[in-house]
mmCIF file of the N, C-alpha and C atoms, coordinates in Angstrom:
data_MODEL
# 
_entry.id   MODEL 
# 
loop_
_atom_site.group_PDB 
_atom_site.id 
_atom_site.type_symbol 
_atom_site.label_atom_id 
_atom_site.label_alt_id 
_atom_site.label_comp_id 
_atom_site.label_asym_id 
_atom_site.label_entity_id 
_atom_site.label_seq_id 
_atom_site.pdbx_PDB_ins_code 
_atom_site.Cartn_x 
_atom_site.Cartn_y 
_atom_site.Cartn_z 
_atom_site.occupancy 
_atom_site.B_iso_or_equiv 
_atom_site.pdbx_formal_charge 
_atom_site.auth_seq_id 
_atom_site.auth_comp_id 
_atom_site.auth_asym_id 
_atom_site.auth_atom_id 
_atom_site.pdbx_PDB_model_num 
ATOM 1   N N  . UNK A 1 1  ? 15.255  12.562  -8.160  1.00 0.00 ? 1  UNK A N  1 
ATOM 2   C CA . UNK A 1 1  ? 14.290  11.570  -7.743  1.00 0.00 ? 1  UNK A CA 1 
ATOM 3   C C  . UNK A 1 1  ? 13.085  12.286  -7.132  1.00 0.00 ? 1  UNK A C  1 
ATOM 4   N N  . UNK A 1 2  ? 11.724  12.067  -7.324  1.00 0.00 ? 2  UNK A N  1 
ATOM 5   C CA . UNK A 1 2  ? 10.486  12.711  -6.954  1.00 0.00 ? 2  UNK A CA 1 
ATOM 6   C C  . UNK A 1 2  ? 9.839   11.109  -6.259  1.00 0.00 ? 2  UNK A C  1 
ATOM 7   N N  . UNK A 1 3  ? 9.762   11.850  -4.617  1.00 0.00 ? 3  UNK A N  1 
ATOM 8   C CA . UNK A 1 3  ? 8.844   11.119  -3.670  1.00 0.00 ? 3  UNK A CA 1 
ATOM 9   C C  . UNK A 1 3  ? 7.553   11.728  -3.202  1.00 0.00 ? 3  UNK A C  1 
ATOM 10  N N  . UNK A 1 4  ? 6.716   10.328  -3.378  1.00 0.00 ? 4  UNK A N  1 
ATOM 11  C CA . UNK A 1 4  ? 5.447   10.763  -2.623  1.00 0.00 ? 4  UNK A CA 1 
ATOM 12  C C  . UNK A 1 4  ? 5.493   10.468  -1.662  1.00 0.00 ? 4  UNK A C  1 
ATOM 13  N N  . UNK A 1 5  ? 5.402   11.210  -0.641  1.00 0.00 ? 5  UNK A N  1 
ATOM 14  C CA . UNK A 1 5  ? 4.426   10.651  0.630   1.00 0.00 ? 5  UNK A CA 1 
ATOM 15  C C  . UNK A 1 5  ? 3.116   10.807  0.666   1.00 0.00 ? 5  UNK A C  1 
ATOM 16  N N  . UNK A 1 6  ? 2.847   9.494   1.549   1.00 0.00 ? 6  UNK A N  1 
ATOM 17  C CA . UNK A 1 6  ? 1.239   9.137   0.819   1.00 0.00 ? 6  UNK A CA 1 
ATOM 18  C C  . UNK A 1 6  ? 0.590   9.040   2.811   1.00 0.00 ? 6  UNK A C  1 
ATOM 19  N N  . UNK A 1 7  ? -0.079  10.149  3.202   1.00 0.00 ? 7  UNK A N  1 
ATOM 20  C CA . UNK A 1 7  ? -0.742  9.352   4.311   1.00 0.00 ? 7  UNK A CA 1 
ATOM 21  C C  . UNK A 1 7  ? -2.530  8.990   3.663   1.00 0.00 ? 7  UNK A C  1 
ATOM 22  N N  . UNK A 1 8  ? -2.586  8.069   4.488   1.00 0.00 ? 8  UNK A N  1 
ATOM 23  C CA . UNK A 1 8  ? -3.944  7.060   4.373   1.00 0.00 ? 8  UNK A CA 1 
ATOM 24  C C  . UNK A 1 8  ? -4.433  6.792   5.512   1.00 0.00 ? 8  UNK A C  1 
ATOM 25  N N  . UNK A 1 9  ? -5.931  6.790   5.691   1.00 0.00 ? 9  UNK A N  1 
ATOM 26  C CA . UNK A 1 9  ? -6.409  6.896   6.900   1.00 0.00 ? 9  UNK A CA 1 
ATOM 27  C C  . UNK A 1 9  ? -6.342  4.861   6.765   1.00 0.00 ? 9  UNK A C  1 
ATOM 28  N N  . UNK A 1 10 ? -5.789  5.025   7.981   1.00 0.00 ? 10 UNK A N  1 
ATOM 29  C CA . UNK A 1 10 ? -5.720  3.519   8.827   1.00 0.00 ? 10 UNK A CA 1 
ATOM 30  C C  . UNK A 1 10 ? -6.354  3.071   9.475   1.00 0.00 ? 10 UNK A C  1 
ATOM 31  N N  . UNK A 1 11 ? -6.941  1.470   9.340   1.00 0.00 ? 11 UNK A N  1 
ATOM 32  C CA . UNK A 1 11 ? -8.204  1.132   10.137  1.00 0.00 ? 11 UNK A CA 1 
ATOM 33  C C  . UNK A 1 11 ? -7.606  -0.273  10.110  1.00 0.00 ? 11 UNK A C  1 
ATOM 34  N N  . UNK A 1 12 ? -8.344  -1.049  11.119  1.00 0.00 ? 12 UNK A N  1 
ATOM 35  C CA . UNK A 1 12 ? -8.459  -2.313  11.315  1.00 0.00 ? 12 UNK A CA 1 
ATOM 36  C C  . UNK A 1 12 ? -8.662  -3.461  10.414  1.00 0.00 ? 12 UNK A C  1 
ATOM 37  N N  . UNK A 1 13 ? -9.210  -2.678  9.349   1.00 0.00 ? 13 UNK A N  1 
ATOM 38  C CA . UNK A 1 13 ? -9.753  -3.233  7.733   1.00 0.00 ? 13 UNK A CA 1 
ATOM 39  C C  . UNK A 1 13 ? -8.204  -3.636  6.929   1.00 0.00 ? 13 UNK A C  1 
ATOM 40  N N  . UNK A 1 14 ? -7.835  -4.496  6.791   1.00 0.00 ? 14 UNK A N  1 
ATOM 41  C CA . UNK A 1 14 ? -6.987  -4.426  5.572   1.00 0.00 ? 14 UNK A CA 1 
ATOM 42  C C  . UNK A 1 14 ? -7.623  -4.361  4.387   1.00 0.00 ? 14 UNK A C  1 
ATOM 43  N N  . UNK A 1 15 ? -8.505  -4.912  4.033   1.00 0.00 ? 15 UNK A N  1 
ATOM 44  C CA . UNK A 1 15 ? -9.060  -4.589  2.792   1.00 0.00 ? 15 UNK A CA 1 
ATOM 45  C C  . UNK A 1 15 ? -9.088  -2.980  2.496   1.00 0.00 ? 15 UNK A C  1 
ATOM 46  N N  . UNK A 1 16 ? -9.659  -2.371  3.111   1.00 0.00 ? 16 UNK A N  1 
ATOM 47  C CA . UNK A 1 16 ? -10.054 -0.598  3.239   1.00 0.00 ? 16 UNK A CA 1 
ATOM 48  C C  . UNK A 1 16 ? -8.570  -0.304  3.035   1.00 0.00 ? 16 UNK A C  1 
ATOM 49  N N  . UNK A 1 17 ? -7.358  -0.654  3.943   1.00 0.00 ? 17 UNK A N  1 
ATOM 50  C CA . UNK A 1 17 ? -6.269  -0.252  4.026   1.00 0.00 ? 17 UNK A CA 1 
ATOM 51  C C  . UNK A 1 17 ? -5.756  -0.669  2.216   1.00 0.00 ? 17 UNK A C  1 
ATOM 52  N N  . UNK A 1 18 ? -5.858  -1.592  1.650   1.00 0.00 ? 18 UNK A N  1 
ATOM 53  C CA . UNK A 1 18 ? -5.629  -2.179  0.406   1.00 0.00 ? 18 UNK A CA 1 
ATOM 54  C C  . UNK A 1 18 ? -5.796  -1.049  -0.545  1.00 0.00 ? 18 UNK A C  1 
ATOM 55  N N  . UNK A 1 19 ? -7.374  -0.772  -0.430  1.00 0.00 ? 19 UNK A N  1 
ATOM 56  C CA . UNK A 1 19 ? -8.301  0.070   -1.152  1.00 0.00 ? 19 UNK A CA 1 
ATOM 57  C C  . UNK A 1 19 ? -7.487  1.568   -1.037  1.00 0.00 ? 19 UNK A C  1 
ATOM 58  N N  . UNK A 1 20 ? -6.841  1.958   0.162   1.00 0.00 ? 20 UNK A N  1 
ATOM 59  C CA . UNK A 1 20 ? -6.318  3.283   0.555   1.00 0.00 ? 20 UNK A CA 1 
ATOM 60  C C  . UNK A 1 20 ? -4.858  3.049   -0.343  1.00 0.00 ? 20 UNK A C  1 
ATOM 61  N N  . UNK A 1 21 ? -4.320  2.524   -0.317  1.00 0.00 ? 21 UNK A N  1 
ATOM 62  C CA . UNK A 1 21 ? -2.644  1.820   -0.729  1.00 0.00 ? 21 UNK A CA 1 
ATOM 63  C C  . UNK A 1 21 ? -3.250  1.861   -2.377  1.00 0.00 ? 21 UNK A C  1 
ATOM 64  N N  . UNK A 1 22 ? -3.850  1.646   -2.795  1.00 0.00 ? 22 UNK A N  1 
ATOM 65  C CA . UNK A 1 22 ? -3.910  1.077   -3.992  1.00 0.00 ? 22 UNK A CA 1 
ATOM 66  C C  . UNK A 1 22 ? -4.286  2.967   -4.623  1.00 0.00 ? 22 UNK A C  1 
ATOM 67  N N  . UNK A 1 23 ? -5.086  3.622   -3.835  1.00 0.00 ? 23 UNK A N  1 
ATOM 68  C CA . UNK A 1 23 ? -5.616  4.903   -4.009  1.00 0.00 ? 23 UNK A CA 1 
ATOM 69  C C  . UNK A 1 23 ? -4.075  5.935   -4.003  1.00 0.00 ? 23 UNK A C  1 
ATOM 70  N N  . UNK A 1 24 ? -3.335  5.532   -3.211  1.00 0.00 ? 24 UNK A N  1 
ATOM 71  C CA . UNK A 1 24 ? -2.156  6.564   -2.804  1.00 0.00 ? 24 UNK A CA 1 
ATOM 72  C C  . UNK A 1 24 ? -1.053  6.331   -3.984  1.00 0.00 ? 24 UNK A C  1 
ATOM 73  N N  . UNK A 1 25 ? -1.087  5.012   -4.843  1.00 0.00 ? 25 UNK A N  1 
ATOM 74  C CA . UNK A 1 25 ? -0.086  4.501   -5.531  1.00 0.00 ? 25 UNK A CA 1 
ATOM 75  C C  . UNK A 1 25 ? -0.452  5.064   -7.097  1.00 0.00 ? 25 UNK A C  1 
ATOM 76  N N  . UNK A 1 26 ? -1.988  4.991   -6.870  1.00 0.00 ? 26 UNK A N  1 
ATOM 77  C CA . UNK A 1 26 ? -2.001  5.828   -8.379  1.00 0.00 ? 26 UNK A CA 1 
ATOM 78  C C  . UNK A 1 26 ? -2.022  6.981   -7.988  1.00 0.00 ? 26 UNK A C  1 
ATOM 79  N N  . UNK A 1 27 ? -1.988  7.792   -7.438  1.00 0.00 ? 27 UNK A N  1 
ATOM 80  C CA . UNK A 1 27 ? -1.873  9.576   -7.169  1.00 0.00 ? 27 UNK A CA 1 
ATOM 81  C C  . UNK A 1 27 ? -0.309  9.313   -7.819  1.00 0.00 ? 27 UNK A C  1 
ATOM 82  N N  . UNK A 1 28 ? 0.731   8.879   -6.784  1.00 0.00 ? 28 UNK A N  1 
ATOM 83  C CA . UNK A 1 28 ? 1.845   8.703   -6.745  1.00 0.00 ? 28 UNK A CA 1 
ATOM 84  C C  . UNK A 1 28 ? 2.525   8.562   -8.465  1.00 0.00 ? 28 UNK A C  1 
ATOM 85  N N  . UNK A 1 29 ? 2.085   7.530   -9.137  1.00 0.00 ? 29 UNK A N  1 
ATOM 86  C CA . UNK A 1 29 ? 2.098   6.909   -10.897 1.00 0.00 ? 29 UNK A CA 1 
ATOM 87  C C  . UNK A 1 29 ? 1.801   8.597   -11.292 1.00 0.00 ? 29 UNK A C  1 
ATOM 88  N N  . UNK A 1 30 ? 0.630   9.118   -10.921 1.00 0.00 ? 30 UNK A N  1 
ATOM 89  C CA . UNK A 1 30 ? -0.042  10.111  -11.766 1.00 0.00 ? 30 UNK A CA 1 
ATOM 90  C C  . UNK A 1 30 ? 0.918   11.537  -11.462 1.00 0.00 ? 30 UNK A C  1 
ATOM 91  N N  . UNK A 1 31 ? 1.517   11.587  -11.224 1.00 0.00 ? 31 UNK A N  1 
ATOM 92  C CA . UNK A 1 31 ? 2.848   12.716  -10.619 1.00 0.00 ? 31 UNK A CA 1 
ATOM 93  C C  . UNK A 1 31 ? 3.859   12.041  -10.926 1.00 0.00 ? 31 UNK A C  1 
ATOM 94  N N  . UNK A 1 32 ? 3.918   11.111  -11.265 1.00 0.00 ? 32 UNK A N  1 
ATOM 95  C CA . UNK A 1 32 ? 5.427   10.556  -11.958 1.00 0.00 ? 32 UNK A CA 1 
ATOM 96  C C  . UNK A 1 32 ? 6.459   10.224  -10.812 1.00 0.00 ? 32 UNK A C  1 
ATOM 97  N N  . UNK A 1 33 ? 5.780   10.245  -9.516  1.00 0.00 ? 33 UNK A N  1 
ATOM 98  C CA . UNK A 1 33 ? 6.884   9.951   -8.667  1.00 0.00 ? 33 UNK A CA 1 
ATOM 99  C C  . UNK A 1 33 ? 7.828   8.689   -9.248  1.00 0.00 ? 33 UNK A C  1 
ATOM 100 N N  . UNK A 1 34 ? 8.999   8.619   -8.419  1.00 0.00 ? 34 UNK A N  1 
ATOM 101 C CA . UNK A 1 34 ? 9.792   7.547   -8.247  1.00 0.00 ? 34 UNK A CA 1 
ATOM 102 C C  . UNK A 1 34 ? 9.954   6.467   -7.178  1.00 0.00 ? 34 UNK A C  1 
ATOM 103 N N  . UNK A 1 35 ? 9.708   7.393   -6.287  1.00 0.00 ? 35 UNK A N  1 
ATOM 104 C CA . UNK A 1 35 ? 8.995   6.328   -5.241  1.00 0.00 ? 35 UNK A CA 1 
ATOM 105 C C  . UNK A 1 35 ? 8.246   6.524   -4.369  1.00 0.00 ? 35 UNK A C  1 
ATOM 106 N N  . UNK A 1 36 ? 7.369   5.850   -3.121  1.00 0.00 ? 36 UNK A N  1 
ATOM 107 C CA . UNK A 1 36 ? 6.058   6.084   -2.618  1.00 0.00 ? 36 UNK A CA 1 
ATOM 108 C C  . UNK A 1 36 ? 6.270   5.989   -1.542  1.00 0.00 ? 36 UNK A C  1 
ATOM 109 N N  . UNK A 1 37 ? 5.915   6.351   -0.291  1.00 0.00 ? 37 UNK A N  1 
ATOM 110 C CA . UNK A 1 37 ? 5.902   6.479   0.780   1.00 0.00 ? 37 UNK A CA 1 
ATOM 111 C C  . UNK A 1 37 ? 5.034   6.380   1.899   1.00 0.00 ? 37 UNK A C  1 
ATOM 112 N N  . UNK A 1 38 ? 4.861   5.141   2.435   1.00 0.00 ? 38 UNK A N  1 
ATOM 113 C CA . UNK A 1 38 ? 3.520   5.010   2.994   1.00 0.00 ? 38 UNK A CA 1 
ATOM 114 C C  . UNK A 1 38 ? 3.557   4.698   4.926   1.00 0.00 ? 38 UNK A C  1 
ATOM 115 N N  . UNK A 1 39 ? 2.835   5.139   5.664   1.00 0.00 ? 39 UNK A N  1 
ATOM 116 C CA . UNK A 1 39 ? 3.222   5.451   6.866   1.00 0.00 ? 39 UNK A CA 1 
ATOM 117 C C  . UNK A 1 39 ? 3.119   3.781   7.642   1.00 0.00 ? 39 UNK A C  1 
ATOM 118 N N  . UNK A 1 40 ? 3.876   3.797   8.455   1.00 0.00 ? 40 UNK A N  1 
ATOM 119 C CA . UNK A 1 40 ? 4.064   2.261   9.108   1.00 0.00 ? 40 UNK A CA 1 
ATOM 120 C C  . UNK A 1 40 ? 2.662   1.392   9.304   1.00 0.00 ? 40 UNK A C  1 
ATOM 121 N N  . UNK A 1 41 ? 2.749   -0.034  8.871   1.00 0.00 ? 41 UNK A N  1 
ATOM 122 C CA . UNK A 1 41 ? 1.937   -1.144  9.186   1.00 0.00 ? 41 UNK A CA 1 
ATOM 123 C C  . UNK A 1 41 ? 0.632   -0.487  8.428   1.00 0.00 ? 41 UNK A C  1 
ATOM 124 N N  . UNK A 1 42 ? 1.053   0.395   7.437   1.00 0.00 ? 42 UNK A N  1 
ATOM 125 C CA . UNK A 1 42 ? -0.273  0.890   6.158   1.00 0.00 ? 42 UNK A CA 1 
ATOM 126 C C  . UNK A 1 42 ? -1.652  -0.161  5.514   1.00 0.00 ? 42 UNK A C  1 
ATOM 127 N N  . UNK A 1 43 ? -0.809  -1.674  5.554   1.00 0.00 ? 43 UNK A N  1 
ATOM 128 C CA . UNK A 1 43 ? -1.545  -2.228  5.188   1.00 0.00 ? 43 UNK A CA 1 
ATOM 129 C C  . UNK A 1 43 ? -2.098  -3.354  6.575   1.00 0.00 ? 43 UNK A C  1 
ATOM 130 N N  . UNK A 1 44 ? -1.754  -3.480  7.146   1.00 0.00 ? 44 UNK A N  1 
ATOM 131 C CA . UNK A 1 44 ? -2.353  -4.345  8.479   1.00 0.00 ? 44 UNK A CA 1 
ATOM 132 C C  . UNK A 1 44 ? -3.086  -3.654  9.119   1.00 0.00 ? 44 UNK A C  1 
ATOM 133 N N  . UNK A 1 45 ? -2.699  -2.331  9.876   1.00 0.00 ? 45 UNK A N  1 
ATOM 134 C CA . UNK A 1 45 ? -3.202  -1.225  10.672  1.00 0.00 ? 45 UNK A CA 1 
ATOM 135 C C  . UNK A 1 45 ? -2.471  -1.857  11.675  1.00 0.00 ? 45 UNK A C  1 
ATOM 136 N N  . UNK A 1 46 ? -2.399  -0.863  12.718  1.00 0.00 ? 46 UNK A N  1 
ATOM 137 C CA . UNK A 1 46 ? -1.614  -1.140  14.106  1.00 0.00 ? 46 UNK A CA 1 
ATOM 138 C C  . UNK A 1 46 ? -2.173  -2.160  15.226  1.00 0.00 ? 46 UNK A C  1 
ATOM 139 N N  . UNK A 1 47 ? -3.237  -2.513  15.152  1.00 0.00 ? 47 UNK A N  1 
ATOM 140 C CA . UNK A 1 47 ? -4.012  -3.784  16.108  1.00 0.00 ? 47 UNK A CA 1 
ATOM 141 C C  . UNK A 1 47 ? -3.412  -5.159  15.631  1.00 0.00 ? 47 UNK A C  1 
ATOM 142 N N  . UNK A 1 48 ? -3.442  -5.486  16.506  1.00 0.00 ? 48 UNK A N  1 
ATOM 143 C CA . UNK A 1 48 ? -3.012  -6.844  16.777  1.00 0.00 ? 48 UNK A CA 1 
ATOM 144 C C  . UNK A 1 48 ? -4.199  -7.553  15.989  1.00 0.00 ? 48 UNK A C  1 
ATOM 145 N N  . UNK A 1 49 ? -4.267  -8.887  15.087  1.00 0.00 ? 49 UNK A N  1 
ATOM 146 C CA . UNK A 1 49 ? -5.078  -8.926  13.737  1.00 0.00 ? 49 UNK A CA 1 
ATOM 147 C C  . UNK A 1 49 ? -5.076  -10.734 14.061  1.00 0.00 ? 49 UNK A C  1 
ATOM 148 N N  . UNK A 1 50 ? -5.362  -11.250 14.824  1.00 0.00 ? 50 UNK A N  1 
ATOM 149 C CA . UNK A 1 50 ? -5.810  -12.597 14.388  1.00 0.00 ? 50 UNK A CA 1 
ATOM 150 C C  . UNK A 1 50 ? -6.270  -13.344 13.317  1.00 0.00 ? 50 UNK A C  1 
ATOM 151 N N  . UNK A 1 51 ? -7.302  -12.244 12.809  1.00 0.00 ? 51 UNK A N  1 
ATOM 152 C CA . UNK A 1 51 ? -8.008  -12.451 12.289  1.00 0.00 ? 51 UNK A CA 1 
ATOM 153 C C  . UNK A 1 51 ? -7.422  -12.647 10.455  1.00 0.00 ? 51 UNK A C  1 
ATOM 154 N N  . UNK A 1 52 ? -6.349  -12.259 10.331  1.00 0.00 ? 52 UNK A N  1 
ATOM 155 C CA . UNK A 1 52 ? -5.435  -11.657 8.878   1.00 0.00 ? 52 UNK A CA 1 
ATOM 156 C C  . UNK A 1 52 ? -4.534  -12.833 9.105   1.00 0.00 ? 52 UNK A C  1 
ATOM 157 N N  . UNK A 1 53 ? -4.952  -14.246 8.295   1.00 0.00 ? 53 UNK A N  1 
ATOM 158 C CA . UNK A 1 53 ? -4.185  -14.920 7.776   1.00 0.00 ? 53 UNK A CA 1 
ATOM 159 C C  . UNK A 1 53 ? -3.072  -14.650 7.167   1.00 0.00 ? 53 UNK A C  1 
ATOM 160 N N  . UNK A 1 54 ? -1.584  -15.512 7.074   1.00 0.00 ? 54 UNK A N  1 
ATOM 161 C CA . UNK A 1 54 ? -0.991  -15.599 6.523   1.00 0.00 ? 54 UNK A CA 1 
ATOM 162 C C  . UNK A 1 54 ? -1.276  -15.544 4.832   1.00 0.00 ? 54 UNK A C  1 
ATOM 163 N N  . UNK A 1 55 ? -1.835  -15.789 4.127   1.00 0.00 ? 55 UNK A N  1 
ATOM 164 C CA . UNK A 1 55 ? -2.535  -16.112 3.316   1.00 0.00 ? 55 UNK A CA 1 
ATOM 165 C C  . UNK A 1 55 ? -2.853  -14.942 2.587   1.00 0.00 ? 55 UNK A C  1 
ATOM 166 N N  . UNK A 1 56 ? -4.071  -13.911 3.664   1.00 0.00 ? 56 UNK A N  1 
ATOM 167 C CA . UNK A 1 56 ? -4.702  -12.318 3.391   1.00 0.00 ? 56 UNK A CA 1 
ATOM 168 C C  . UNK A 1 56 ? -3.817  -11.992 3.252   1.00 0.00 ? 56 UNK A C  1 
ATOM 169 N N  . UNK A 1 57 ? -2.268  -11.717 4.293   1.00 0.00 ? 57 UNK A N  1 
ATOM 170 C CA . UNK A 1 57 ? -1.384  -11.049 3.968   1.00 0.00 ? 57 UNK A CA 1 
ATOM 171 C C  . UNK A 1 57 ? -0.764  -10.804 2.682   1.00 0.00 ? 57 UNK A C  1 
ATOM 172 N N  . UNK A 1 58 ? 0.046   -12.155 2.077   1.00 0.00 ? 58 UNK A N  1 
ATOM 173 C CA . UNK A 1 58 ? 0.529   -12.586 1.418   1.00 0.00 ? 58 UNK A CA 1 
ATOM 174 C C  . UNK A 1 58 ? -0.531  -11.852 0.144   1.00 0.00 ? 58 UNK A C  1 
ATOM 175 N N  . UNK A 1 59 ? -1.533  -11.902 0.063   1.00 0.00 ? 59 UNK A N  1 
ATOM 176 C CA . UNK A 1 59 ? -2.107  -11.569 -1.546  1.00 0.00 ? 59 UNK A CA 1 
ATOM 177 C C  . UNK A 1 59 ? -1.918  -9.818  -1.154  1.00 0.00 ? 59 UNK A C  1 
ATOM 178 N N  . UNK A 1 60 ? -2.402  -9.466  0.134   1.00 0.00 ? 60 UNK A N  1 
ATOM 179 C CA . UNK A 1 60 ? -2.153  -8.295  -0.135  1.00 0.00 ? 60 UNK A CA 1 
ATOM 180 C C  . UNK A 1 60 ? -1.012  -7.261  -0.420  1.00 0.00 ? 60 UNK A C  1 
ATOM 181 N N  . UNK A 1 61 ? -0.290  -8.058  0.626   1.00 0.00 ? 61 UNK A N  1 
ATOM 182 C CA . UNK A 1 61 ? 1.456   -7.820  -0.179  1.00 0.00 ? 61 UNK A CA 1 
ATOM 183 C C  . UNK A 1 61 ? 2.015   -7.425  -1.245  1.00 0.00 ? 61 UNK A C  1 
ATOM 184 N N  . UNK A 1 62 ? 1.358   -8.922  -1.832  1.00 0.00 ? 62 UNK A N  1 
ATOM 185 C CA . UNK A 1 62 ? 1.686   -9.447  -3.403  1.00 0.00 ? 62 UNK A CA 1 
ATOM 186 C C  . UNK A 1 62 ? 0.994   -8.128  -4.294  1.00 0.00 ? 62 UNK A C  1 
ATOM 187 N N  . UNK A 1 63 ? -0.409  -7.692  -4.047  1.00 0.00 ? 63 UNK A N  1 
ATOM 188 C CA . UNK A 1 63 ? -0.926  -6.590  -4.948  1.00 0.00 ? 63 UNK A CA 1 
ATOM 189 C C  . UNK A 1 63 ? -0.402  -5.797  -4.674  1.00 0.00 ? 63 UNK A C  1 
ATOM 190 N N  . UNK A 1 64 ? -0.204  -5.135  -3.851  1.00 0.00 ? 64 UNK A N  1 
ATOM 191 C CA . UNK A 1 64 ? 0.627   -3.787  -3.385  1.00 0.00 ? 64 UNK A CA 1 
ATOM 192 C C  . UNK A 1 64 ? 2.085   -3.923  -4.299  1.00 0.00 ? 64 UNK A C  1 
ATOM 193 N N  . UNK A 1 65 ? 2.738   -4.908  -4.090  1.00 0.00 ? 65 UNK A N  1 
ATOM 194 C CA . UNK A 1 65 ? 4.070   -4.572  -4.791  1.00 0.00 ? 65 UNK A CA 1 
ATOM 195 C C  . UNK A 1 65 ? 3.710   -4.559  -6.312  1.00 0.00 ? 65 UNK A C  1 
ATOM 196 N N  . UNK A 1 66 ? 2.609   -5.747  -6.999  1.00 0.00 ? 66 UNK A N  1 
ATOM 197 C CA . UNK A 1 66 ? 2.758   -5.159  -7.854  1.00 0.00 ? 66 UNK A CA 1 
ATOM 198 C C  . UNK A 1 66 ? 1.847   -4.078  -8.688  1.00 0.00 ? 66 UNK A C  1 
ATOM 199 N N  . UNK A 1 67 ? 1.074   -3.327  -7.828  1.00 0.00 ? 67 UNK A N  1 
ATOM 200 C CA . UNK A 1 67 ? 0.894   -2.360  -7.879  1.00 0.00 ? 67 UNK A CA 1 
ATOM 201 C C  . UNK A 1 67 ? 1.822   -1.113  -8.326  1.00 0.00 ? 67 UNK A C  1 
ATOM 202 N N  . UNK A 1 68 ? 2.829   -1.518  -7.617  1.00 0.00 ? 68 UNK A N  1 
ATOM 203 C CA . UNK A 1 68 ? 4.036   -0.899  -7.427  1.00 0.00 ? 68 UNK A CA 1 
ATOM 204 C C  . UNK A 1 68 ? 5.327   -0.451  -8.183  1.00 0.00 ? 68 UNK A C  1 
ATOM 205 N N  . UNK A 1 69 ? 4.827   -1.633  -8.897  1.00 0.00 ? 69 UNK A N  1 
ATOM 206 C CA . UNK A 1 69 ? 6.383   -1.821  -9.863  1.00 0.00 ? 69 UNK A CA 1 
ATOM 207 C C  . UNK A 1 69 ? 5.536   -1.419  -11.186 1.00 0.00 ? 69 UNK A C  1 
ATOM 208 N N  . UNK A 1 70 ? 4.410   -0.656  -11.654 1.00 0.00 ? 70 UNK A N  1 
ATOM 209 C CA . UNK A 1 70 ? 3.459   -0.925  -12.671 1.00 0.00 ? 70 UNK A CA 1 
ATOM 210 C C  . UNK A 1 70 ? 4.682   0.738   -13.503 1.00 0.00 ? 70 UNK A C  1 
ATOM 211 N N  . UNK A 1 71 ? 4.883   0.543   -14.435 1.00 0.00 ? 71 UNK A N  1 
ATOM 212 C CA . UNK A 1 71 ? 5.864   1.553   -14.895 1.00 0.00 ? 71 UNK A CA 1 
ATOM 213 C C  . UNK A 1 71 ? 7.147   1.577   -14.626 1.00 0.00 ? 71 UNK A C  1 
ATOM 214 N N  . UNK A 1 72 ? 7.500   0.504   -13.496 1.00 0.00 ? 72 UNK A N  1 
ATOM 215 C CA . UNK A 1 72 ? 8.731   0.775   -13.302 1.00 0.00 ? 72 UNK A CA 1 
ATOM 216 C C  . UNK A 1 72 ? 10.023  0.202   -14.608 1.00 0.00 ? 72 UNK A C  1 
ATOM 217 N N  . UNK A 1 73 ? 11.158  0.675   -14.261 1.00 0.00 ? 73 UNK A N  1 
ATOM 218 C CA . UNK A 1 73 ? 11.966  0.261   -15.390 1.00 0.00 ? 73 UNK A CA 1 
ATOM 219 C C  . UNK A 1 73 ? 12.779  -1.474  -14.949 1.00 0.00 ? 73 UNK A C  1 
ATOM 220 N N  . UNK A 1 74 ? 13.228  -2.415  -15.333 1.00 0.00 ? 74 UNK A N  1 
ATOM 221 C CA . UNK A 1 74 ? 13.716  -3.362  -14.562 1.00 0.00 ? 74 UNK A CA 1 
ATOM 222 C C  . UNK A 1 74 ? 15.358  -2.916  -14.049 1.00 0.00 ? 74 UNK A C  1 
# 
């Protein structure tokens, strides 16, 4: 099994954080890893986020995984 670990600079931005996640997952595809490794609350950032609907979350989630699964086998 071949893992990436992926650090990404973390900010308050989920979008930016999206943009970083989405950047670390194709490195990851492009090395053939198997699986990816991304450092805690990667996509929220560590601040407390009022502002990040249920909603923001949820799509960003949703792209990230399937970001994620893009090659995978079922």
């Amino acid at each position: 099994m071949k893992v990436a670990s992926i650090q990404i600079p973390n900010s308050a931005n989920a979008k930016s954080n999206l943009k970083a996640t989405e950047e670390g997952l194709a490195l990851a595809a492009k090395s053939r890893a198997d699986l990816a490794l991304f450092p805690e609350c990667a996509l929220t950032g560590f601040a407390a986020r009022p502002d990040l609907s249920e909603d923001v979350m949820q799509q960003a989630f949703g792209r990230a995984l399937k970001l994620g699964s893009i090659g995978s086998e079922p």
